[in-house]
C-alpha positions as CSV (number, residue, x, y, z in Angstrom):
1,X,0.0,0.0,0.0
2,X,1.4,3.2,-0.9
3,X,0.3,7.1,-1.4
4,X,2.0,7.8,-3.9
5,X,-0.1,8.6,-6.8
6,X,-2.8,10.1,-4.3
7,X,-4.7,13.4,-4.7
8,X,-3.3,16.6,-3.0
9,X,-6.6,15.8,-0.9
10,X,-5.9,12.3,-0.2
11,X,-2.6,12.8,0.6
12,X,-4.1,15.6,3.1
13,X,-6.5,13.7,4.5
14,X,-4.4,10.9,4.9
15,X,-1.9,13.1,7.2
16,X,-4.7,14.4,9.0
17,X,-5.6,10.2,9.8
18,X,-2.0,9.5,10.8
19,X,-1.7,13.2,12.7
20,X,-5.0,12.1,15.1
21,X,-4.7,8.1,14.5
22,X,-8.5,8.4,13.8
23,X,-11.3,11.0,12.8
24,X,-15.0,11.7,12.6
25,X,-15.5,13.3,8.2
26,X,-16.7,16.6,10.7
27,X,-13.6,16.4,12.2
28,X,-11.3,15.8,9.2
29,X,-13.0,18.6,7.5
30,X,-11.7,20.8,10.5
31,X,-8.7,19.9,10.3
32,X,-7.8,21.2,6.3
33,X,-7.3,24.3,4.9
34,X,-9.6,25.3,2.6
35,X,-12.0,22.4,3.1
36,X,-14.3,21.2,0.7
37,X,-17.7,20.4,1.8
38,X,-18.3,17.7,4.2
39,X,-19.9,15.6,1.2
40,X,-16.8,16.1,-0.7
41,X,-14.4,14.7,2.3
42,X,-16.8,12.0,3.1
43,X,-16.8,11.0,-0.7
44,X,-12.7,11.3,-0.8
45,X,-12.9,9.0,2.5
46,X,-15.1,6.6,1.0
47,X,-12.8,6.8,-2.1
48,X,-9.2,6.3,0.4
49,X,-11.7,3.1,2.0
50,X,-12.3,1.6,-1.6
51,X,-8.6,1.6,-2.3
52,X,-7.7,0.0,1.4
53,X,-6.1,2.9,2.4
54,X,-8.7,3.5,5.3
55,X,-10.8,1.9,7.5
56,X,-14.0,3.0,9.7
57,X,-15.6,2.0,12.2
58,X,-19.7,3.0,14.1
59,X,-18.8,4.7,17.0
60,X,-22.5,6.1,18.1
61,X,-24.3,7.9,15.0
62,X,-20.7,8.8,13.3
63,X,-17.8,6.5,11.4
64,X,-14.7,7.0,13.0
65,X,-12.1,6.6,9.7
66,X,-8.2,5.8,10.4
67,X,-5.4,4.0,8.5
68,X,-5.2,0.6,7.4
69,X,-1.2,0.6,8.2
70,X,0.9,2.6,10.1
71,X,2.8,5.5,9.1
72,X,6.4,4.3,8.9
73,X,5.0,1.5,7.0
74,X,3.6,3.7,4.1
75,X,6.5,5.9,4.6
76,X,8.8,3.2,3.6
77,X,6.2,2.1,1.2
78,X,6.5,5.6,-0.9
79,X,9.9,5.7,-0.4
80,X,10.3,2.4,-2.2
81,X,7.9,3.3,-5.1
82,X,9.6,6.9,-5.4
83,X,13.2,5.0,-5.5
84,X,11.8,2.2,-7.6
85,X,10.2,4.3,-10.2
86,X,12.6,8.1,-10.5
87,X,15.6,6.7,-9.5
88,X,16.0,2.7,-10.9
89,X,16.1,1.2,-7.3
90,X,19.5,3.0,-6.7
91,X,19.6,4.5,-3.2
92,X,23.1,6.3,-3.7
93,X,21.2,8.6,-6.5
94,X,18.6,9.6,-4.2
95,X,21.2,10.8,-1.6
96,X,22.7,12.9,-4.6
97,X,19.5,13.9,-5.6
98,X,18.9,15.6,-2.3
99,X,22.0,16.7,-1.3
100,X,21.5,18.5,-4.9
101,X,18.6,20.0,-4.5
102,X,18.6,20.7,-0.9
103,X,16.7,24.3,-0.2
104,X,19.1,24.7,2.3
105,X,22.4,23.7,3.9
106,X,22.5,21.1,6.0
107,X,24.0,21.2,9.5
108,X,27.0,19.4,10.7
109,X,24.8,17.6,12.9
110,X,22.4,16.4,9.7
111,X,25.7,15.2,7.8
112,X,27.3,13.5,11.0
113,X,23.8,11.8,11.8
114,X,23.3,10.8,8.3
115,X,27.5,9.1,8.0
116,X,26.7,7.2,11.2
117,X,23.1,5.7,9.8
118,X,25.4,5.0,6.4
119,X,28.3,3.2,9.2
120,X,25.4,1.2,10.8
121,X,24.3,0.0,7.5
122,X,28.1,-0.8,6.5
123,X,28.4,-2.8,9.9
124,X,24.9,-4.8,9.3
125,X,26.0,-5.6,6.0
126,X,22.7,-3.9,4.3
């Protein structure tokens, strides 16, 4: 299960789902900026259900609507589609993609945290 090749609103509303861990459609709504009507986010929640990406649950008169995994699991997820599909499953071009393309410097702490993650992996044999 990934999001990648979600909506800008799916994507949203997704957050929103991981942010809270679940969410009434009234509370969802109150939650975006620039919300579309609450028949609008209950369709696109109907639409994240029908692609397994959610799932609800009666709590009194409302649905309560949350994610079918957990976060780091479709973070690693997009992460593997986005390397898989932009970058030919090669994870040294997606380091040099953002170190390129970085909006700003990053700290010596960033680079020192990110060489000792990359001395891990070398120890592990990844």
């Amino acid at each position: 299960m990934t999001l990648v090749g979600m909506s800008r609103r799916e994507r949203q509303i997704m957050e929103i789902l991981y942010r809270r861990g679940q969410a009434s459609v009234s509370e969802v709504r109150a939650a975006m900026n620039d919300a579309p009507s609450y028949s609008a986010v209950r369709a696109m929640l109907r639409v994240l259900k029908d692609k397994g990406h959610v799932k609800h649950q009666a709590e009194g008169l409302k649905y309560m609507y949350r994610p079918v995994v957990n976060r780091e699991k479709a973070k690693r997820s997009a992460l593997k589609s986005l390397v898989d599909t932009f970058f030919n499953d090669r994870p040294d071009e997606v380091v040099a993609a953002l170190l390129d393309v970085s909006s700003r410097r990053l700290t010596a702490e960033e680079l020192d945290r990110m060489a000792a993650m990359i001395d891990e992996a070398r120890r592990e044999g990844k």
